[in-house]
GUMAR-48080 format. One line per 4 residues: their letters; for each residue x, y, z of C-alpha. Coordinates in nm, 4 decimals, padded with zeros to 6 digits. Example, Ala and Ser with C-alpha at 12.3 -4.5 7.8 and 13.67 -1.06 7.14 Angstrom:
2
AS> 01.2300,-00.4500,00.7800  01.3670,-00.1060,00.7140
END
This chain:
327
XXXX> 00.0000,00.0000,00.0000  00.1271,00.3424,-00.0718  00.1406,00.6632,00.1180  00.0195,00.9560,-00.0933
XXXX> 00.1958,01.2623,-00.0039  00.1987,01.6755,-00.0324  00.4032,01.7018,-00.3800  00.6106,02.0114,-00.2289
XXXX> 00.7021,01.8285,00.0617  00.8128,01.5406,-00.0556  01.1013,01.5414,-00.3209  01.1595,01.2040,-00.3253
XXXX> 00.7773,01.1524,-00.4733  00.8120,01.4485,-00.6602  01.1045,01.3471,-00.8578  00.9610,01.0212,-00.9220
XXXX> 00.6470,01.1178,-01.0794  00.8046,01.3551,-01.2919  01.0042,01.0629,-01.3713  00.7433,00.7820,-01.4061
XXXX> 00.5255,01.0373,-01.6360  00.7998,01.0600,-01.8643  00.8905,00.6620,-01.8668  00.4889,00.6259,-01.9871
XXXX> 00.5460,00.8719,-02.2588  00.8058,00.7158,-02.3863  00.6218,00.3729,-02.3315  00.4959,00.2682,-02.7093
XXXX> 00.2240,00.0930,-02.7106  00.2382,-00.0069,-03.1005  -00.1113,00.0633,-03.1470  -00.1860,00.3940,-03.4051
XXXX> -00.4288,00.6470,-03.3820  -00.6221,00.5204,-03.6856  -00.6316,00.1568,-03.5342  -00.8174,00.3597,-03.2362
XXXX> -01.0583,00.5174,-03.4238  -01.1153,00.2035,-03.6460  -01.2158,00.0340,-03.2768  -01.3326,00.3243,-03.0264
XXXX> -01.5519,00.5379,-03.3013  -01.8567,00.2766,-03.3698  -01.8903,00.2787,-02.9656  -01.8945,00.6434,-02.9263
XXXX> -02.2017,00.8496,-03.0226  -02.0652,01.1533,-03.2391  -01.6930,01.0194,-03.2230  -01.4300,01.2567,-03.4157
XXXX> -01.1000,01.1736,-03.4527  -00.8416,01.3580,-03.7153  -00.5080,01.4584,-03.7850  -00.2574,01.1635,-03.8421
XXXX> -00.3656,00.7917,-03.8039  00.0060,00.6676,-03.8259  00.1260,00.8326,-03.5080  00.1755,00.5600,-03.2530
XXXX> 00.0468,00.6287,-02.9548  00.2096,00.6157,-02.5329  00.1121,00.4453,-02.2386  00.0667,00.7964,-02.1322
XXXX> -00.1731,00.8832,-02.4326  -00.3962,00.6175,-02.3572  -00.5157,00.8101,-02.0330  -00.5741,01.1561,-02.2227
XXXX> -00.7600,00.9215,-02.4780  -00.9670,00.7352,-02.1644  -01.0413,01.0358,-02.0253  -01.1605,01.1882,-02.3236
XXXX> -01.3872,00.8660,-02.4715  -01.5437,00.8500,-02.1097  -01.6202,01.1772,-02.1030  -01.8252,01.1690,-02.4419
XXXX> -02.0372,00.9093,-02.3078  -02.3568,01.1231,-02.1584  -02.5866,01.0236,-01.9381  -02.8655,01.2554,-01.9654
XXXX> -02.8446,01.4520,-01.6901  -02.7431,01.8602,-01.7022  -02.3755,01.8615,-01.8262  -02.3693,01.4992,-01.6985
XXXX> -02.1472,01.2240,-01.8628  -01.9506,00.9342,-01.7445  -01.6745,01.1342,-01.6010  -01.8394,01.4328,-01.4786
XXXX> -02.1368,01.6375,-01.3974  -02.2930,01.3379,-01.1516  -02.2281,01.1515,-00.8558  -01.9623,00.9372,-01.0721
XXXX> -01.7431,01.2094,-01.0499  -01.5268,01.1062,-00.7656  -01.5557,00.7630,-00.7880  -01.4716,00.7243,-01.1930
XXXX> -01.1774,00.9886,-01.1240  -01.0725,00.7835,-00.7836  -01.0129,00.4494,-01.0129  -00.8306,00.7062,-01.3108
XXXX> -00.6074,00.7568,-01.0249  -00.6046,00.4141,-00.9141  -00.4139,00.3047,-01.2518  -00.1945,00.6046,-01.3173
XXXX> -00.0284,00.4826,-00.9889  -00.0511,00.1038,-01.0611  00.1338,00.2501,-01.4053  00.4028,00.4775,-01.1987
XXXX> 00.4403,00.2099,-00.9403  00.5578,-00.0550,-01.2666  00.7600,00.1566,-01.4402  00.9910,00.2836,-01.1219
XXXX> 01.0147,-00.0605,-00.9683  00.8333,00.1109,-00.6585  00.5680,-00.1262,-00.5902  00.4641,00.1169,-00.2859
XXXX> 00.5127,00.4001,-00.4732  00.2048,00.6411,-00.4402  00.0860,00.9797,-00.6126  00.1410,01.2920,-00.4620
XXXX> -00.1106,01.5412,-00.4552  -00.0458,01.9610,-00.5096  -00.2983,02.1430,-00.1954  -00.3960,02.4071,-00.4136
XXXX> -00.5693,02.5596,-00.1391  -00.2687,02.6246,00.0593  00.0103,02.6646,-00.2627  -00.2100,02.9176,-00.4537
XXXX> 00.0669,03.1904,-00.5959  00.1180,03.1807,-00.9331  00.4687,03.2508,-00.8257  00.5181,02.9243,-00.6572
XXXX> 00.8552,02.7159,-00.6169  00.6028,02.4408,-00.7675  00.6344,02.5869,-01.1000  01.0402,02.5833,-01.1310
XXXX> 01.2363,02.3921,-01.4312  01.3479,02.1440,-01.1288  00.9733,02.0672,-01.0032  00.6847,02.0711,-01.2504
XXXX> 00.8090,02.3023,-01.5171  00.6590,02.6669,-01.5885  00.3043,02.7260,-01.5648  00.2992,02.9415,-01.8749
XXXX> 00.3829,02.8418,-02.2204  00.5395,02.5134,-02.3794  00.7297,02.3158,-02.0822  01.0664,02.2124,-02.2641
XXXX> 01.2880,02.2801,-01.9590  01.3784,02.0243,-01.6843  01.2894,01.6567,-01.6654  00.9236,01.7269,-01.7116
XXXX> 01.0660,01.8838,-02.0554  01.1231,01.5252,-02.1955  00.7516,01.4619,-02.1913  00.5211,01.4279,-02.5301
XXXX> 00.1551,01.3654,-02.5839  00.0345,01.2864,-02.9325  -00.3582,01.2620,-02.9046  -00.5063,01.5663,-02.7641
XXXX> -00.8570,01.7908,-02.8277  -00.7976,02.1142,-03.0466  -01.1378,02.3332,-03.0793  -01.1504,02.4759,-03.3821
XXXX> -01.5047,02.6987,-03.4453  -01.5740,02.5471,-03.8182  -01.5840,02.2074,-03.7152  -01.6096,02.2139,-03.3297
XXXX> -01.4432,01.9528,-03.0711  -01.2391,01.6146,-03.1629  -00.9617,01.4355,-03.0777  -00.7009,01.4842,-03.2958
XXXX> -00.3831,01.2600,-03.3374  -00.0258,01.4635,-03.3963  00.3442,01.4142,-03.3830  00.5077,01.4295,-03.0683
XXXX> 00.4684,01.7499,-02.8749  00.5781,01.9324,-02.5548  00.2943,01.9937,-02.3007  00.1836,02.3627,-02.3103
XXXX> 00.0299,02.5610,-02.0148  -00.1155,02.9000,-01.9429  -00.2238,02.9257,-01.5745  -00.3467,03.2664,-01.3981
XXXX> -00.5319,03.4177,-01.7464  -00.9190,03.2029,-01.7366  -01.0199,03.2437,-01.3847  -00.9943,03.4932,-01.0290
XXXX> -00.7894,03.2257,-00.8601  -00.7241,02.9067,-00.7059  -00.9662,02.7369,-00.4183  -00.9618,02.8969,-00.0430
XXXX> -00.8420,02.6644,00.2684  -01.2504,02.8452,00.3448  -01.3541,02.7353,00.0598  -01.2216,02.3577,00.1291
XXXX> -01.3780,02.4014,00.4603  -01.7217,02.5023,00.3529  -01.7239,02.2130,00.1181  -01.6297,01.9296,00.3751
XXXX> -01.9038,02.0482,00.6138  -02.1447,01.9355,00.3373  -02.3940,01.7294,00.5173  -02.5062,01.4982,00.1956
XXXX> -02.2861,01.3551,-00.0690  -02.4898,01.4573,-00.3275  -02.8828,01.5258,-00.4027  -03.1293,01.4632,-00.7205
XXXX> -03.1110,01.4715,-01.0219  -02.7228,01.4331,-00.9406  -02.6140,01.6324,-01.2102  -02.4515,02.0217,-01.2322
XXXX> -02.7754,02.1983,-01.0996  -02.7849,01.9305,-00.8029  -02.9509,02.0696,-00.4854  -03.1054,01.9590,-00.1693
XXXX> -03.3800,02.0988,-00.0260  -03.2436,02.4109,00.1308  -03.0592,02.5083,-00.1640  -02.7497,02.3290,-00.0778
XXXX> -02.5476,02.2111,-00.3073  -02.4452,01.8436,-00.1799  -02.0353,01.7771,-00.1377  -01.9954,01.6059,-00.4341
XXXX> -02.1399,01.9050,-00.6840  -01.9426,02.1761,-00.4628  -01.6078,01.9813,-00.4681  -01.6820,01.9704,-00.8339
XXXX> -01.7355,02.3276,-00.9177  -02.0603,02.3673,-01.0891  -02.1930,02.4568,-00.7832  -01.9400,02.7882,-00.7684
XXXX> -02.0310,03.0550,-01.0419  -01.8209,03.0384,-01.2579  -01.6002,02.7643,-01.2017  -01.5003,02.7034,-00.8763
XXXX> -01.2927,02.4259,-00.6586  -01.1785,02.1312,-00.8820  -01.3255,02.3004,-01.2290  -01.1400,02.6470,-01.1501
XXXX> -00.7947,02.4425,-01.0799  -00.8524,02.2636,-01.4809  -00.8927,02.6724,-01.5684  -00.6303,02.8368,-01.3734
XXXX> -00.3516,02.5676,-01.5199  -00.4878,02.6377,-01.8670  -00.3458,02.5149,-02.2045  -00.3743,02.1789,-02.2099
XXXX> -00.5177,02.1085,-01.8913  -00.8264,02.3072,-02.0466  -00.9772,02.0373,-02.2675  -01.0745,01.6608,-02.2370
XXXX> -00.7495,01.5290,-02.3179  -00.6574,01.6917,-01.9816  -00.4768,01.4087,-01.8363  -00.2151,01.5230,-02.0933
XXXX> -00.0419,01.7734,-01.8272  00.0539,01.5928,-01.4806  -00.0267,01.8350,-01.3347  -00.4058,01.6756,-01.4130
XXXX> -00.3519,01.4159,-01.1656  -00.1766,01.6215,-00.8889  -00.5550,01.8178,-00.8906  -00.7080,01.4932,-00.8803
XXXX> -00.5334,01.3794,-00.6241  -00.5897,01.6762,-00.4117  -00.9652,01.6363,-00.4752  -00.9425,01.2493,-00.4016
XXXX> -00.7801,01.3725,-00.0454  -01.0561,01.5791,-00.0109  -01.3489,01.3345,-00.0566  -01.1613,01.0957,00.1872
XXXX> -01.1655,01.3740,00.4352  -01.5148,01.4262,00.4067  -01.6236,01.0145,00.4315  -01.3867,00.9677,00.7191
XXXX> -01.5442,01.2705,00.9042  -01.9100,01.1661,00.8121  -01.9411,00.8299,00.7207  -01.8878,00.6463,00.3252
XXXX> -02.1948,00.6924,00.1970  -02.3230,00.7825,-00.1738  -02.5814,00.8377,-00.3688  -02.7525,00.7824,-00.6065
XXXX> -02.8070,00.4003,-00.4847  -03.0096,00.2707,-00.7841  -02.8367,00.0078,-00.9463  -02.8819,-00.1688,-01.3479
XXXX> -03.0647,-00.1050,-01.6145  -03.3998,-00.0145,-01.4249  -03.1434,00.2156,-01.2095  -03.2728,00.5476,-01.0963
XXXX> -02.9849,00.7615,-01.2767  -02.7654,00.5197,-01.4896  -02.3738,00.5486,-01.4962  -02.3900,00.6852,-01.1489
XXXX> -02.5518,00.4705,-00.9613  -02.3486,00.2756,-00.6419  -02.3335,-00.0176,-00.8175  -02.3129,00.0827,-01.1254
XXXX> -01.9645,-00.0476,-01.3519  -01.7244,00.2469,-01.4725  -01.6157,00.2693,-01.7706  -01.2237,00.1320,-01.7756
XXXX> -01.0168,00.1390,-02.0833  -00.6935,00.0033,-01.8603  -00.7442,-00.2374,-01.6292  -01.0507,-00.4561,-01.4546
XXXX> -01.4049,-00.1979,-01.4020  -01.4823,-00.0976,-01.0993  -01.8223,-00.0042,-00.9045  -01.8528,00.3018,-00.6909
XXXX> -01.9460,00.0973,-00.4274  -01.5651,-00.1149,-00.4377  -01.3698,00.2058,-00.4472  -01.5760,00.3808,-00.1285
XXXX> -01.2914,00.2611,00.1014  -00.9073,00.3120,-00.0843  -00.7559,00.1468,00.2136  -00.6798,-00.1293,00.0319
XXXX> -00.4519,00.0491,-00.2474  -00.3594,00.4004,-00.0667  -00.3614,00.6439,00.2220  -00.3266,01.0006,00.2856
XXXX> -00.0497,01.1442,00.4914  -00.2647,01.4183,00.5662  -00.6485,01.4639,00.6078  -00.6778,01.7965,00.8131
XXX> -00.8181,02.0075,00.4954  -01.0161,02.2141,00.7414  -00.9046,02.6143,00.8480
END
């Protein structure tokens, strides 16, 4: 089991994630982007995929392309899909985790290896040590300098306003970022603390507009960020870091899962302060909301599916060296 820890405070982790991240993007997988859209496109209602079907694609690629083919999957609710915008939120992004770490934990030899996570809340300045050559690379601009320089993605989601969204397959690039510029700022240690107090995980119809009776928003749709006009706690970190932690293909950056991880920590705060529940607890095809119901199977491009209802306790795979996320 590994110990996920603060990725300033720990150097040792920091260095190898950097490290591991690279390793995957250098991992070929010898499959091509046209052999992907030849299999993934009949499966996925509206399914675009252009640019160059020859490029081979990474280990690491596969998760920007997960992420992406999950999130195209709707499930009718307001901004709802398989990823996000519902109660499968934290539980779909707690097993996207779950392999990224399984992945890491291969390719250093670290069997007990586990993510770190960046506390936005407390490491807000855009002029943070975090963003140095040495540590994650700069937050603005293509990231060519220091080990995180050696990274490239080749699948990622341009949005061009004649033909919309799509994937689109490329040669080899650097990562680019552009944080600061979409969005007021990072998440509060208040706003953190607000959010845990939530008394419910989440309420009907468990989508975006999701509120309980008083007006509250539920944990789950706060820690989100539809809940915040305009985007606040998880969606306003995806802003801030811009560039290519903007789109779909957002698992591109690293930095993607450092967020993540932060918001995992967060939702394991909450359950071991108030109990692991979740809802909605409709299960199969009769299921009151389905692809987020507890027992409901997520969708998994690497790796065995999982429930919501097997991934409610991490114990098993991970803990937290620190859960105190209150003021």
């Amino acid at each position: 089991m590994g110990t996920r820890r603060d990725v300033q405070t720990s150097q040792a982790d920091r260095d190898a994630y950097v490290r591991g991240c690279v390793l995957l993007s250098r991992e070929m997988t010898g499959i091509t982007a046209a052999q992907i859209n030849q299999q993934i496109g009949p499966q996925v209602p509206g399914w675009q995929m252009r640019g160059d079907g020859s490029v081979e694609v990474s280990r690491w690629d596969l998760y920007a392309l997960w992420h992406y083919v999950t999130m195209s999957l709707a499930t009718g609710g307001q901004r709802s899909n398989r990823a996000h915008g519902g109660s499968i939120f934290l539980p779909w992004h707690r097993l996207f985790l779950l392999r990224l770490e399984q992945d890491l934990q291969r390719v250093l030899g670290q069997p007990g290896f586990g993510l770190p996570y960046w506390d936005w809340a407390e490491d807000r300045d855009l002029g943070s040590t975090l963003w140095r050559a040495d540590r994650l690379g700069v937050n603005r601009g293509a990231v060519t300098a220091g080990p995180i320089g050696a990274l490239r993605i080749r699948l990622s989601q341009p949005i061009d306003p004649r033909v919309g969204s799509y994937l689109g397959a490329h040669q080899p690039r650097a990562i680019a970022r552009d944080a600061g510029r979409g969005t007021l700022g990072l998440p509060t240690k208040a706003d953190v603390a607000r959010c845990v107090l939530e008394a419910s995980y989440d309420h009907p119809p468990f989508d975006a507009g999701s509120q309980g009776p008083d007006g509250e928003p539920g944990f789950r749709n706060l820690l989100e960020g539809w809940a915040t006009p305009p985007a606040g706690f998880h969606n306003a970190v995806h802003v801030w870091v811009g560039g290519d932690m903007s789109p779909g293909t957002s698992p591109n950056d690293p930095v993607f899962f450092l967020n993540h991880c932060n918001v995992d920590r967060i939702w394991e705060a909450w359950m071991t302060r108030g109990g692991r529940t979740y809802r909605p607890l409709g299960t199969g095809p009769g299921g009151s909301h389905p692809g987020h119901n507890l027992h409901d199977p997520m969708v998994a491009l690497l790796g065995e599916t999982l429930t919501p209802a097997d991934v409610l306790d991490p114990g098993q795979w991970y803990a937290y060296d620190d859960l105190d996320v209150e003021l």
